[in-house]
N, CA, C and O atoms as a printed pandas DataFrame, in Angstrom:
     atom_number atom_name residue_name chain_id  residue_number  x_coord  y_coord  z_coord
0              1         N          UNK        A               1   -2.102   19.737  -18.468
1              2        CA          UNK        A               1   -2.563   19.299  -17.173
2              3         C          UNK        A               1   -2.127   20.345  -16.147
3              4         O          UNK        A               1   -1.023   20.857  -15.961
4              5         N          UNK        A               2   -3.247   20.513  -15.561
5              6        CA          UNK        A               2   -2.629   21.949  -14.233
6              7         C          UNK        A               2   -2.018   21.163  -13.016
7              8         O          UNK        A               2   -2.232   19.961  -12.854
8              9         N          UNK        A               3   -1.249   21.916  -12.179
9             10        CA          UNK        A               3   -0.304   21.982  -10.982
10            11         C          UNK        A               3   -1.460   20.738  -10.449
11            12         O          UNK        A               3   -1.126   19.556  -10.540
12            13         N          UNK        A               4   -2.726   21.092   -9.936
13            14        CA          UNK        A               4   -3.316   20.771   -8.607
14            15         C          UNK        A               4   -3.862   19.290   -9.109
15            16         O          UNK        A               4   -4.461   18.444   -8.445
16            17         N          UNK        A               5   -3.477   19.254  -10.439
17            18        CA          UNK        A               5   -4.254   17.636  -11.205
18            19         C          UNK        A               5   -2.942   16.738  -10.786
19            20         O          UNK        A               5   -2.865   16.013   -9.794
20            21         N          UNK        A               6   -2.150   16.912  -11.562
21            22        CA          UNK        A               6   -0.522   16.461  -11.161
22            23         C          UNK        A               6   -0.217   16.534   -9.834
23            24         O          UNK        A               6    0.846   15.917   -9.762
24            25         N          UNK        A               7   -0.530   16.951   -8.631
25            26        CA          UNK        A               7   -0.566   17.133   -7.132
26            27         C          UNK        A               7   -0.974   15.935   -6.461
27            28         O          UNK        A               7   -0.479   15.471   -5.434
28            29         N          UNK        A               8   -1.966   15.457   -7.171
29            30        CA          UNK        A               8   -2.633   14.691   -6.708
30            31         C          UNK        A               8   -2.719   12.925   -7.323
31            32         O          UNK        A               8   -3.069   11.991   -6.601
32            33         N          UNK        A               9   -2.334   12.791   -8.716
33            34        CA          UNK        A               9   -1.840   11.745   -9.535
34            35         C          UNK        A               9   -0.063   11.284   -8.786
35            36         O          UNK        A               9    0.315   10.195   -8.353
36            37         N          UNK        A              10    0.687   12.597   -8.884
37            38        CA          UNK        A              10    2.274   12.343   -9.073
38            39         C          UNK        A              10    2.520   11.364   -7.669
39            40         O          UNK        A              10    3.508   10.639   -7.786
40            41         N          UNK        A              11    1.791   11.231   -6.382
41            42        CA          UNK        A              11    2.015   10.188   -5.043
42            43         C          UNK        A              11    1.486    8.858   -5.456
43            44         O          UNK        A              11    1.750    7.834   -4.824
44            45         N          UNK        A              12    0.902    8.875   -6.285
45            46        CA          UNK        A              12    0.466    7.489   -6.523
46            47         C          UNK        A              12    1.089    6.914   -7.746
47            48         O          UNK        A              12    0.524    5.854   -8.013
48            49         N          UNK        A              13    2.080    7.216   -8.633
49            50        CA          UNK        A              13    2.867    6.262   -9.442
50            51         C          UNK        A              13    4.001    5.652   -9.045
51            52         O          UNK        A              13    4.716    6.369   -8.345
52            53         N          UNK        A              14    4.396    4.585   -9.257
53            54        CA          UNK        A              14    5.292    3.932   -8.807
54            55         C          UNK        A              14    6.525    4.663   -9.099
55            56         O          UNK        A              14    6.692    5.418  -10.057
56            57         N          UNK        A              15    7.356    4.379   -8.207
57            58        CA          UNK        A              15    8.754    5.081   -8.640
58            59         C          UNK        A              15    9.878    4.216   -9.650
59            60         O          UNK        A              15   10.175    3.031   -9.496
60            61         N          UNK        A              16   10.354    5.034  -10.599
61            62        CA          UNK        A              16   11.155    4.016  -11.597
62            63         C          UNK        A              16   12.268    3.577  -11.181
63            64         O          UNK        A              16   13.178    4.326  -10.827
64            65         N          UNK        A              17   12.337    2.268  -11.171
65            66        CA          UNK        A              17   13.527    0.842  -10.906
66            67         C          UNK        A              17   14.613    1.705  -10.825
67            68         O          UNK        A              17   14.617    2.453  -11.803
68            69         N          UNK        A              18   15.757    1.958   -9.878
69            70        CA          UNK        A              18   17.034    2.612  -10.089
70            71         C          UNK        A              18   17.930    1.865  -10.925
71            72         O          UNK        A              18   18.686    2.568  -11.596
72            73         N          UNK        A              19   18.055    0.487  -11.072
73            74        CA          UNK        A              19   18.635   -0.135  -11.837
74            75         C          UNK        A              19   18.055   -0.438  -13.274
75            76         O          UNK        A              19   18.376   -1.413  -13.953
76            77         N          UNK        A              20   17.285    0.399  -13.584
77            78        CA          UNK        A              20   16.933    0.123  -14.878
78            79         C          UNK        A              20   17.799    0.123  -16.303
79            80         O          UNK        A              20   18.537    1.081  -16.075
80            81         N          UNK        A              21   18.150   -0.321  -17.549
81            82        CA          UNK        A              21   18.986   -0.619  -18.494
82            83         C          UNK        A              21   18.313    0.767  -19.441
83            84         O          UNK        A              21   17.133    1.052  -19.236
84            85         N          UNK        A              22   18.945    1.411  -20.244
85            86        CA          UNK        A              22   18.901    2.655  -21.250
86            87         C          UNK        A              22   18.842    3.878  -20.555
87            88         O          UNK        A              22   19.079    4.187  -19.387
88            89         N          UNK        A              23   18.396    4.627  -21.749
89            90        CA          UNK        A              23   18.305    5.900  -21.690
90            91         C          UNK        A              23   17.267    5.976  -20.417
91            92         O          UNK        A              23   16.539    5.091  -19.968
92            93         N          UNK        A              24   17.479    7.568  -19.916
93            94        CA          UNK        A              24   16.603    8.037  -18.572
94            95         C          UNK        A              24   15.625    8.042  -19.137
95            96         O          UNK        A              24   15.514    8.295  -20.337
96            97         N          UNK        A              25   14.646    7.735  -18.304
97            98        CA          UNK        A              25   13.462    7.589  -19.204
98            99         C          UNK        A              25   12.472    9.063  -19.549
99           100         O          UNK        A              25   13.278    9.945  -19.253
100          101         N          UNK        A              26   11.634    9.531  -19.847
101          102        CA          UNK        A              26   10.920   10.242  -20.169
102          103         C          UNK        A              26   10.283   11.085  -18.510
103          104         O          UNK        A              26    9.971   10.487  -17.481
104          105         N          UNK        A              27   10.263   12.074  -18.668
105          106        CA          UNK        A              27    9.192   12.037  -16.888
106          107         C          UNK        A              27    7.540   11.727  -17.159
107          108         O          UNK        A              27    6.833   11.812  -18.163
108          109         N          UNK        A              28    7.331   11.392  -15.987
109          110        CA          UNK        A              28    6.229   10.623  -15.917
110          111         C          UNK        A              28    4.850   11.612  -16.202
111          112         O          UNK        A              28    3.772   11.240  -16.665
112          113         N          UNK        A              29    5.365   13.410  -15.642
113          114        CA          UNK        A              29    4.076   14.439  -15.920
114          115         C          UNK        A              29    3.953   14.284  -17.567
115          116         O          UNK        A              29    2.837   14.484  -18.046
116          117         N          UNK        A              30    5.232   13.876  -18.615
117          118        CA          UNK        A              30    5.127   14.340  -19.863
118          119         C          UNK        A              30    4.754   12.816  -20.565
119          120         O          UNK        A              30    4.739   12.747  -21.794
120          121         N          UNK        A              31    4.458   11.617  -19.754
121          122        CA          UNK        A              31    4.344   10.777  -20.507
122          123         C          UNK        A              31    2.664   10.220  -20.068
123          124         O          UNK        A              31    2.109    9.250  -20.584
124          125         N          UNK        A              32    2.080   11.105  -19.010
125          126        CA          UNK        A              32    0.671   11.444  -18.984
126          127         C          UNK        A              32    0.033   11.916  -19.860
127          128         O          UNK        A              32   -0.869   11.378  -20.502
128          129         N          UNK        A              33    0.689   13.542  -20.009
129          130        CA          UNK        A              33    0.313   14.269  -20.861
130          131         C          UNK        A              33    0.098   13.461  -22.493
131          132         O          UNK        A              33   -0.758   13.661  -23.355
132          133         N          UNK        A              34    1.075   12.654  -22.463
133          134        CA          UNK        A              34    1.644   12.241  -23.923
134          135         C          UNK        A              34   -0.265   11.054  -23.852
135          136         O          UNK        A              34   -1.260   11.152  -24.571
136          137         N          UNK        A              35    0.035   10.082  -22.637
137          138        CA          UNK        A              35   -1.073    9.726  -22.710
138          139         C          UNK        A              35   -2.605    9.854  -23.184
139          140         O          UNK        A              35   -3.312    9.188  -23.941
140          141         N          UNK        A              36   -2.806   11.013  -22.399
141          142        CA          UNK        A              36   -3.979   11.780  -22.428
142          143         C          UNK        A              36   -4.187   12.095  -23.948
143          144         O          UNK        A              36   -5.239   11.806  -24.518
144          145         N          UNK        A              37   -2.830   12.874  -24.758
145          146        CA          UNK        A              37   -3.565   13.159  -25.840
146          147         C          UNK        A              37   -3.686   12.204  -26.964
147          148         O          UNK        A              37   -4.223   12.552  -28.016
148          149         N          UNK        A              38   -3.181   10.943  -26.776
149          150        CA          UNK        A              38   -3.968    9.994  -27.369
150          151         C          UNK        A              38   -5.351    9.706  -27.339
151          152         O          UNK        A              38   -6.056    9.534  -28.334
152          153         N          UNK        A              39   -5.724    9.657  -26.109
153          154        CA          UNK        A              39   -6.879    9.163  -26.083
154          155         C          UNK        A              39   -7.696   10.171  -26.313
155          156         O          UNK        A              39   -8.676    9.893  -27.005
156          157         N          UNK        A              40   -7.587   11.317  -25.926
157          158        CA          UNK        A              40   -8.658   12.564  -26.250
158          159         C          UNK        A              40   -8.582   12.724  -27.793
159          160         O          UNK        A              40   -9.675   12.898  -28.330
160          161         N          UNK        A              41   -7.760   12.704  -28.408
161          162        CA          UNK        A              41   -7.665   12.659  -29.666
162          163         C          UNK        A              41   -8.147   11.643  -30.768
163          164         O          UNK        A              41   -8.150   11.903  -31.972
164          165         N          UNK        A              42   -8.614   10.280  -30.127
165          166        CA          UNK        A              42   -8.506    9.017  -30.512
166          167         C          UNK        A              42   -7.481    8.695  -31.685
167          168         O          UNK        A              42   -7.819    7.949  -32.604
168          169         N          UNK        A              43   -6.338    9.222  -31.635
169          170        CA          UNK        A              43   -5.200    8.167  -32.431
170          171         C          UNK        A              43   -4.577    7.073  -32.037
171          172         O          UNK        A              43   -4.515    6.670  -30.876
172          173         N          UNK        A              44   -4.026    6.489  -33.148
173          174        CA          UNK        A              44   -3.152    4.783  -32.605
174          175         C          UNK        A              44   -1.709    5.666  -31.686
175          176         O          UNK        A              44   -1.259    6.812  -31.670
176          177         N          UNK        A              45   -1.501    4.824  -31.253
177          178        CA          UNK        A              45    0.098    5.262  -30.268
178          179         C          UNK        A              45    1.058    5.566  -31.204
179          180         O          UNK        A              45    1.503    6.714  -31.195
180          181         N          UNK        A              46    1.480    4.754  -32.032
181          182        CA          UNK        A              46    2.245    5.097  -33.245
182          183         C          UNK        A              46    2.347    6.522  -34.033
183          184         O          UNK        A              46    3.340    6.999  -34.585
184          185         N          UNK        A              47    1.071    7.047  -33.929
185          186        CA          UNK        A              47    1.013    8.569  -34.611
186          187         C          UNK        A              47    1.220    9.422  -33.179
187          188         O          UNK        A              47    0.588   10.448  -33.431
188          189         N          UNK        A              48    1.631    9.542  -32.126
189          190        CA          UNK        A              48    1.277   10.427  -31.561
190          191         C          UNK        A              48    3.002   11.162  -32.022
191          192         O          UNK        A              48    4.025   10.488  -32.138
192          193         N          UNK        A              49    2.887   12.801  -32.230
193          194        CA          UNK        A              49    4.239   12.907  -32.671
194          195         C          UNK        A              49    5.149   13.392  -31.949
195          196         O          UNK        A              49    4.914   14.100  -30.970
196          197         N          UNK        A              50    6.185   13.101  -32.305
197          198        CA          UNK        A              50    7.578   13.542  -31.241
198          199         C          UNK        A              50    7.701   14.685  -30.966
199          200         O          UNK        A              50    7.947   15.059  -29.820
200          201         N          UNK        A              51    7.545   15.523  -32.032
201          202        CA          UNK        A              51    7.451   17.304  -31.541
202          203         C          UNK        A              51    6.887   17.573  -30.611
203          204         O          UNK        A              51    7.268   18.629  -30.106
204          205         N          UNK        A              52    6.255   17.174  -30.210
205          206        CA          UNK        A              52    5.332   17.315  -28.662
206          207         C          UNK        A              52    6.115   17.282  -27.254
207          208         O          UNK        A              52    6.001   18.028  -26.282
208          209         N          UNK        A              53    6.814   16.347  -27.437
209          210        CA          UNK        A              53    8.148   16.199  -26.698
210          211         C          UNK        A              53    7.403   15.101  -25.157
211          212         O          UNK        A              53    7.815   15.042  -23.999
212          213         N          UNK        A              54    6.619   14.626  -25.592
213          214        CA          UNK        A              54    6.336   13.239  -24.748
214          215         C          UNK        A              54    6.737   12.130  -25.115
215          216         O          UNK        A              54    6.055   11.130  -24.892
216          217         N          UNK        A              55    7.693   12.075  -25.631
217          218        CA          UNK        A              55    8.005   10.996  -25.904
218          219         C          UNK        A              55    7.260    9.612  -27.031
219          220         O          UNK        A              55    6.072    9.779  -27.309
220          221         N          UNK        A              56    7.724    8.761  -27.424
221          222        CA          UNK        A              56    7.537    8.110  -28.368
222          223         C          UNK        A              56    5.998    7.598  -27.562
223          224         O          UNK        A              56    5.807    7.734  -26.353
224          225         N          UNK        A              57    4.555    6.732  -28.963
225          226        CA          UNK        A              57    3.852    6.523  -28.497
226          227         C          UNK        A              57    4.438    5.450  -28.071
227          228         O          UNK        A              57    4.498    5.731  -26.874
228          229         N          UNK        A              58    4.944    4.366  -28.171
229          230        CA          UNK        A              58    5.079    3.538  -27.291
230          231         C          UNK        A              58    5.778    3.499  -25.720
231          232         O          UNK        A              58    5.513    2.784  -24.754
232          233         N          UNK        A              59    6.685    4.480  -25.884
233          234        CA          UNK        A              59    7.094    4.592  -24.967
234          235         C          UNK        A              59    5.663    5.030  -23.612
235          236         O          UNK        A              59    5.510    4.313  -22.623
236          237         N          UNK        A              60    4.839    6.215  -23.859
237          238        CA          UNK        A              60    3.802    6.217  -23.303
238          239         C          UNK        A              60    2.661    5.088  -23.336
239          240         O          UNK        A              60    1.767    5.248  -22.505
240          241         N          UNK        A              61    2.598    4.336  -23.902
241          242        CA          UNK        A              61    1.658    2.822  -23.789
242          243         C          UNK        A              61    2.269    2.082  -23.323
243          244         O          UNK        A              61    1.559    1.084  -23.199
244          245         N          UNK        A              62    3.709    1.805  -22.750
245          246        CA          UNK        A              62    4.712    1.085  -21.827
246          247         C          UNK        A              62    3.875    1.467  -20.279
247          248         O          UNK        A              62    3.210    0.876  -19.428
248          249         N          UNK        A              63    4.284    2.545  -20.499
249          250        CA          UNK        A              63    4.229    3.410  -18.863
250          251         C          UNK        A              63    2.411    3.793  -18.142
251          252         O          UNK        A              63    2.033    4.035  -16.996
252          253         N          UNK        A              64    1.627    3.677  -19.552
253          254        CA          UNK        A              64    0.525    3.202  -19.327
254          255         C          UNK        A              64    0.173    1.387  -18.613
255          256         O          UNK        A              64   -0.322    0.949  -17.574
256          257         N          UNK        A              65    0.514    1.043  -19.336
257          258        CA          UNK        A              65    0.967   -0.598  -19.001
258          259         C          UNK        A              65    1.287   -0.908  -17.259
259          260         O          UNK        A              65    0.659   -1.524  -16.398
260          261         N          UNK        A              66    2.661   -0.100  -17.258
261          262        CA          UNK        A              66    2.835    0.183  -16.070
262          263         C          UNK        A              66    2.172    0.289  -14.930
263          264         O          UNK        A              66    2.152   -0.475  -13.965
264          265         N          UNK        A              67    1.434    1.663  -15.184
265          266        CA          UNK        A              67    0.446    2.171  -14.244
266          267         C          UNK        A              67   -0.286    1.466  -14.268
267          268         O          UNK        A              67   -0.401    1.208  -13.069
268          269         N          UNK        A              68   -1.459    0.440  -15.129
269          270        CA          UNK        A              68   -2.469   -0.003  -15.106
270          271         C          UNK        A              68   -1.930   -0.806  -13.813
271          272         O          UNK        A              68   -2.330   -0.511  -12.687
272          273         N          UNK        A              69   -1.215   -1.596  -13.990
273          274        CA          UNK        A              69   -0.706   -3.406  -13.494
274          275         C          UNK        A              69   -0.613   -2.851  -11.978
275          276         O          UNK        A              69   -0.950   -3.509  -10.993
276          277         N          UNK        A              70   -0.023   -1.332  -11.945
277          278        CA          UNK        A              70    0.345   -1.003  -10.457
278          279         C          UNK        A              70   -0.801   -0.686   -9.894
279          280         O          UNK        A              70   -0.518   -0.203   -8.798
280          281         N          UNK        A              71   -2.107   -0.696  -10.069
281          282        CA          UNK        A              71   -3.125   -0.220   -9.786
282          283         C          UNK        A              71   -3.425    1.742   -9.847
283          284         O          UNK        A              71   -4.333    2.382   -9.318
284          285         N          UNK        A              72   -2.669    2.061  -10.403
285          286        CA          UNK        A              72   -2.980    4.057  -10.256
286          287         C          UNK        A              72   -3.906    4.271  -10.448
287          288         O          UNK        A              72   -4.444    5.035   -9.645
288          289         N          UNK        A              73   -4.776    3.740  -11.675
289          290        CA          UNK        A              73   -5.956    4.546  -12.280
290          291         C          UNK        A              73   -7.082    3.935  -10.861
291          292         O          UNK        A              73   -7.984    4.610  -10.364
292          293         N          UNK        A              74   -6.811    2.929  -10.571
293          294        CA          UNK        A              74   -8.346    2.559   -9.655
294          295         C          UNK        A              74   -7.940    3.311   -8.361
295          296         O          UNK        A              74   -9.012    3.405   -7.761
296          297         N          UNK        A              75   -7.107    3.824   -7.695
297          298        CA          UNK        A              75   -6.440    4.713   -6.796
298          299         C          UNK        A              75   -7.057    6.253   -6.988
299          300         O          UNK        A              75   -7.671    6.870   -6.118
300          301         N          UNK        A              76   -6.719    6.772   -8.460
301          302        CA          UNK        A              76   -6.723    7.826   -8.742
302          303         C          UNK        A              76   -8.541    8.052   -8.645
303          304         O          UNK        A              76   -9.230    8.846   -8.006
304          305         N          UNK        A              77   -8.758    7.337   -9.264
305          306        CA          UNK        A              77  -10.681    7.371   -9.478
306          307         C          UNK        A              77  -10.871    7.365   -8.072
307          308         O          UNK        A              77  -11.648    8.295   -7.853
308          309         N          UNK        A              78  -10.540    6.747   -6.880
309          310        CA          UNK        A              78  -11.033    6.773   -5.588
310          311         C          UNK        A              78  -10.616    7.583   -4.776
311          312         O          UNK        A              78  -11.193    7.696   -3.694
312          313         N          UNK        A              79   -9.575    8.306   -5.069
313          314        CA          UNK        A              79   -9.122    9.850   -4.512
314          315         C          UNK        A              79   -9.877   11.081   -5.429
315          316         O          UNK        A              79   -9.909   12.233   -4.995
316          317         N          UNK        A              80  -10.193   10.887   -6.116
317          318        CA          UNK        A              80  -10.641   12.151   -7.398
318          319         C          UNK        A              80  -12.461   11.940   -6.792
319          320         O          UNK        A              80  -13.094   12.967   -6.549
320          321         N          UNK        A              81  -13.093   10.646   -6.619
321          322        CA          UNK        A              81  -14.536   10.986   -5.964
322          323         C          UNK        A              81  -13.797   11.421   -4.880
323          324         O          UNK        A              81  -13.743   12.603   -5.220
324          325         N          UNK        A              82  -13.190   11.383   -3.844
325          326        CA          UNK        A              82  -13.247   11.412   -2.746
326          327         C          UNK        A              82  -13.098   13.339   -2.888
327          328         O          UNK        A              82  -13.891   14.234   -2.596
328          329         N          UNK        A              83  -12.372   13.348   -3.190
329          330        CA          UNK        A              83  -11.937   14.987   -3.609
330          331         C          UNK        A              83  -13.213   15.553   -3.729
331          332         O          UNK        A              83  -13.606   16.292   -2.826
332          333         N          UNK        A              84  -14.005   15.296   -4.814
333          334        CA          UNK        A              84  -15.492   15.744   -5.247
334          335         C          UNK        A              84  -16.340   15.838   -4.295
335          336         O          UNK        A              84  -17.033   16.825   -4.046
336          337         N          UNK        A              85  -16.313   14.373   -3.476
337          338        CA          UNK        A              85  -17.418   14.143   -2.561
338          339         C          UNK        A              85  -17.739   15.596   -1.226
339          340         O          UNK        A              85  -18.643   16.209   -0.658
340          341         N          UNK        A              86  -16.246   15.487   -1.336
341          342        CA          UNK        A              86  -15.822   16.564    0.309
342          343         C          UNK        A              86  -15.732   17.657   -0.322
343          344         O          UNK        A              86  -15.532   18.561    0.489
344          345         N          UNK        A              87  -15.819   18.345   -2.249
345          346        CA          UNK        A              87  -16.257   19.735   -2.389
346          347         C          UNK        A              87  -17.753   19.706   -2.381
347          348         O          UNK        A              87  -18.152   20.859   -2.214
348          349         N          UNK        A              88  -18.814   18.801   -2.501
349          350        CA          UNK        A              88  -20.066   18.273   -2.171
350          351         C          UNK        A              88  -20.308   18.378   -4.076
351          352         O          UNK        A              88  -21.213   19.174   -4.327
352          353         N          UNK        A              89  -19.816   17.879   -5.081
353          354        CA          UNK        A              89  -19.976   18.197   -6.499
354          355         C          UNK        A              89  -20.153   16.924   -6.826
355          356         O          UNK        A              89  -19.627   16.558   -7.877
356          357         N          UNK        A              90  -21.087   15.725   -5.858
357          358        CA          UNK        A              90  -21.398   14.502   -6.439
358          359         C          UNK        A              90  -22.734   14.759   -6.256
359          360         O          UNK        A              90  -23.113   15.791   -5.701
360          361         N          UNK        A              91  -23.594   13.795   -6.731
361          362        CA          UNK        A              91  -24.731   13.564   -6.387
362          363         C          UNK        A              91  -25.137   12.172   -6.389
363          364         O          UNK        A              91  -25.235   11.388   -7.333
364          365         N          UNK        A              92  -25.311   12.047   -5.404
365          366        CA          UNK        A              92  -24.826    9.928   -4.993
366          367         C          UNK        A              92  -26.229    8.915   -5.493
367          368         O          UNK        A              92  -26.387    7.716   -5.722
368          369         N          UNK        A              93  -27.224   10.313   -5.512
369          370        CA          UNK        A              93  -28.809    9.933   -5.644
370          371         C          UNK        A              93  -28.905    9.393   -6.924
371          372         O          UNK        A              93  -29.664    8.444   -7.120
372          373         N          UNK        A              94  -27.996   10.043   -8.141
373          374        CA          UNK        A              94  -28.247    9.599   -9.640
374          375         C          UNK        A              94  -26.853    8.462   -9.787
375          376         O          UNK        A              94  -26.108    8.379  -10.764
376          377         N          UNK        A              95  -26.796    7.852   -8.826
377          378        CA          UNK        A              95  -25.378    6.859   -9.127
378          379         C          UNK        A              95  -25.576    5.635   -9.693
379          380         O          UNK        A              95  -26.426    5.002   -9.067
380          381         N          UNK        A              96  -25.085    4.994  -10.719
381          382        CA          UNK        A              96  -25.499    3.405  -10.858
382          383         C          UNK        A              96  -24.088    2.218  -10.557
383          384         O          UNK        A              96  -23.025    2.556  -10.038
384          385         N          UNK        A              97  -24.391    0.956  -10.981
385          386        CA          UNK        A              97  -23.857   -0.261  -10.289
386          387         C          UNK        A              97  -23.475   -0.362  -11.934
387          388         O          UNK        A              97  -24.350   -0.037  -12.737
388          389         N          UNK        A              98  -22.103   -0.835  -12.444
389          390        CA          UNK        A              98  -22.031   -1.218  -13.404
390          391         C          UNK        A              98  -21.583   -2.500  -13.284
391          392         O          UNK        A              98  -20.647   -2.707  -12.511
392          393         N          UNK        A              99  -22.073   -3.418  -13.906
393          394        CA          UNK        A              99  -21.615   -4.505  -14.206
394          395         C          UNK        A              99  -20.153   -4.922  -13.923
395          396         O          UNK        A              99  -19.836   -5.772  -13.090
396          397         N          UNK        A             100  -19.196   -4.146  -14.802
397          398        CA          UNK        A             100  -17.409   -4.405  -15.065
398          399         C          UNK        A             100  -17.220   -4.283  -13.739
399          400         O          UNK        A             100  -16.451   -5.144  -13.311
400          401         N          UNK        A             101  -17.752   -3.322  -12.690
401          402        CA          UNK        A             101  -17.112   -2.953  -11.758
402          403         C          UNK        A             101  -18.013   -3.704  -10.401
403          404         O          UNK        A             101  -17.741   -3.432   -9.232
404          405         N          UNK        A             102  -19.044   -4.619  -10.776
405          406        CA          UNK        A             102  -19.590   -5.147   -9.451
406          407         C          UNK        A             102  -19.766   -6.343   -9.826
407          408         O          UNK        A             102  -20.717   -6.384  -10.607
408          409         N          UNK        A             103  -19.138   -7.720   -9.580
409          410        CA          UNK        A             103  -19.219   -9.030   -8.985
410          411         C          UNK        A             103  -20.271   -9.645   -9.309
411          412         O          UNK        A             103  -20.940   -9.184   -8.384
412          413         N          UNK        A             104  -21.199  -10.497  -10.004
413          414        CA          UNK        A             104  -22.143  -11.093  -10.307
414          415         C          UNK        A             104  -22.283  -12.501   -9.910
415          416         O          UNK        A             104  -21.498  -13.334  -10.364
416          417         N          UNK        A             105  -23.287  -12.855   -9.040
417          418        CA          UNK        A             105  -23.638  -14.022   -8.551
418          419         C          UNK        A             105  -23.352  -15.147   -9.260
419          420         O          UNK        A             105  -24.142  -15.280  -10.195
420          421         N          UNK        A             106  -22.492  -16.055   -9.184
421          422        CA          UNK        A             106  -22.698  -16.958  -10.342
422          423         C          UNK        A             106  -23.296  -18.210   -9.418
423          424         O          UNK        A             106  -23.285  -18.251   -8.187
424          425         N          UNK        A             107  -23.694  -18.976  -10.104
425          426        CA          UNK        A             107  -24.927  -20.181   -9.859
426          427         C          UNK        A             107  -26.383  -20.157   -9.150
427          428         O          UNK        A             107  -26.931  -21.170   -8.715
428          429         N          UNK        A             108  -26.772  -19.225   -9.112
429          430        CA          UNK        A             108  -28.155  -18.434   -8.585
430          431         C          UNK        A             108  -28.617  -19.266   -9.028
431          432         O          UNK        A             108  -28.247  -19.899  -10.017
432          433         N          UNK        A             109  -30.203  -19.535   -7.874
433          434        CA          UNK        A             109  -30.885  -20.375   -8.775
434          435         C          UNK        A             109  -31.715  -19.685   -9.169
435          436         O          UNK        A             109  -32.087  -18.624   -8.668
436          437         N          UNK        A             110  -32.349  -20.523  -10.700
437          438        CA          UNK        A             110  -33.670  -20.152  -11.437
438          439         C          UNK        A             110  -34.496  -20.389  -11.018
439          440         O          UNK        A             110  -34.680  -21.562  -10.694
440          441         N          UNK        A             111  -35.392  -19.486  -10.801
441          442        CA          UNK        A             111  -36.899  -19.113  -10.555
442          443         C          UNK        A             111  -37.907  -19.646  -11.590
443          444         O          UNK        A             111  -38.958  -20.234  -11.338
444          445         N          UNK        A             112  -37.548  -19.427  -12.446
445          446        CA          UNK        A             112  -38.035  -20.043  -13.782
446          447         C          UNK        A             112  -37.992  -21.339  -14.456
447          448         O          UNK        A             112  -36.834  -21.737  -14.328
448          449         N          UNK        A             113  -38.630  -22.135  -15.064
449          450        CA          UNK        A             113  -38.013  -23.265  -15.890
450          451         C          UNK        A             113  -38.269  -22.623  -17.343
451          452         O          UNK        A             113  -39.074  -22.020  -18.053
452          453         N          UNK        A             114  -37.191  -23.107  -17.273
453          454        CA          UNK        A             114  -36.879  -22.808  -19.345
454          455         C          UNK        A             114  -36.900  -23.553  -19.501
455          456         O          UNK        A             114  -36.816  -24.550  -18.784
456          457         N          UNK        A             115  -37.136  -23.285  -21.445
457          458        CA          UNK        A             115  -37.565  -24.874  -22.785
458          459         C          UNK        A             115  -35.750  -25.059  -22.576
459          460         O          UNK        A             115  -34.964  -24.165  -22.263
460          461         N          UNK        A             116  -35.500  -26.218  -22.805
461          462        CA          UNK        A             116  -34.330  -26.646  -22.807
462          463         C          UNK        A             116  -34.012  -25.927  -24.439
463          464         O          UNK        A             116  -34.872  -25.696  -25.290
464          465         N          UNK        A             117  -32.602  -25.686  -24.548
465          466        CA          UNK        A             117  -32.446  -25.768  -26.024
466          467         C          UNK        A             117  -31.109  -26.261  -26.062
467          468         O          UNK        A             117  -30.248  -25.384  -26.132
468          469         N          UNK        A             118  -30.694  -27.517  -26.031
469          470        CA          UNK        A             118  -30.560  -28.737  -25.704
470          471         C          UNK        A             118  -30.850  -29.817  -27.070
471          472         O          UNK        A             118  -31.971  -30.041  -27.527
472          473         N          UNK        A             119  -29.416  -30.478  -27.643
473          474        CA          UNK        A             119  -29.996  -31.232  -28.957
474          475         C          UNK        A             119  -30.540  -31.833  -28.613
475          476         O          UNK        A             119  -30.458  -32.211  -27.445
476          477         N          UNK        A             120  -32.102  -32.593  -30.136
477          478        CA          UNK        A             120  -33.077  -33.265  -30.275
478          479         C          UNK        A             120  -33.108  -34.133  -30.982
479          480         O          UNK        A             120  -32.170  -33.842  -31.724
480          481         N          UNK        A             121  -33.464  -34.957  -31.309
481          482        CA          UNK        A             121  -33.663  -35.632  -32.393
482          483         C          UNK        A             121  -33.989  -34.800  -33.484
483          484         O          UNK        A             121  -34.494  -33.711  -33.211
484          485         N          UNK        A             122  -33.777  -35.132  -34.805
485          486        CA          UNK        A             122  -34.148  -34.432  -36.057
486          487         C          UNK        A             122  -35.155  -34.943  -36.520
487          488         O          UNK        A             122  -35.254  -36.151  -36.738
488          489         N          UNK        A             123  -36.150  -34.002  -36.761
489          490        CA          UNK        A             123  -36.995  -34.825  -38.195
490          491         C          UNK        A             123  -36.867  -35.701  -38.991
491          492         O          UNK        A             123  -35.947  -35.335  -39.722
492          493         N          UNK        A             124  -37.198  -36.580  -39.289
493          494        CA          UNK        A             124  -36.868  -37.470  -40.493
494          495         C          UNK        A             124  -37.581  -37.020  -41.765
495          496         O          UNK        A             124  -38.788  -36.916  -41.984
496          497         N          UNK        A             125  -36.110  -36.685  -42.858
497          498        CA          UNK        A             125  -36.790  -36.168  -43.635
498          499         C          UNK        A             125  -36.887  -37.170  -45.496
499          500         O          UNK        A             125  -37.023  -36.865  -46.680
500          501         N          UNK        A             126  -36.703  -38.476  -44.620
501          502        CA          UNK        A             126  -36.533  -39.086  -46.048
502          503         C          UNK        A             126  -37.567  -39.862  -46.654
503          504         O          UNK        A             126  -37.406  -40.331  -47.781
């Protein structure tokens, strides 16, 4: 991960508990990194290996955990367009609405009448 990626992630993670119980923990640039190459890699957390020196996979799926709950990644995505937007490297014209991320009407009414499918009586088949 370069300087100017980490520049811009490292203000938005929470800072770790001063009273926390064990060992110091891992730093947070190497338990990104450790992150990242899970997923680019698609392995389980368990294989990612120690020689790497990010620390255990769990220890990085903790601190993932972490970040999720603290909100970073939806932070980071809205500083990273914003970044893009103001080098002008979006194009807003080909953009879509995804579902996960937009709110869906619930109890709209139907326009339509549908066949009920709704139990019936059965045939009699004797």
């Amino acid at each position: 991960m370069d300087d100017d990626l980490w520049t811009l992630i490292e203000p938005l993670l929470p800072p770790w508990p001063e009273k926390s119980p064990g060992p110091r923990p891992v730093a947070d640039r190497l338990c990104l990194q450790g992150i990242l190459y899970v997923l680019h890699n698609d392995i389980a957390w368990q294989l990612l290996p120690l020689e790497l020196g990010f620390g255990s996979g769990q220890t990085c799926w903790r601190r993932l955990e972490r970040w999720q709950q603290a909100g970073v990644f939806d932070q980071l995505h809205r500083v990273l367009l914003a970044e893009l937007n103001a080098a002008g490297e979006l194009d807003w014209s080909c953009a879509c609405v995804d579902g996960s991320h937009v709110r869906a009407k619930k109890g709209a009414p139907t326009l339509v009448r549908r066949r009920s499918t709704g139990g019936g009586w059965a045939a009699n088949t004797t």
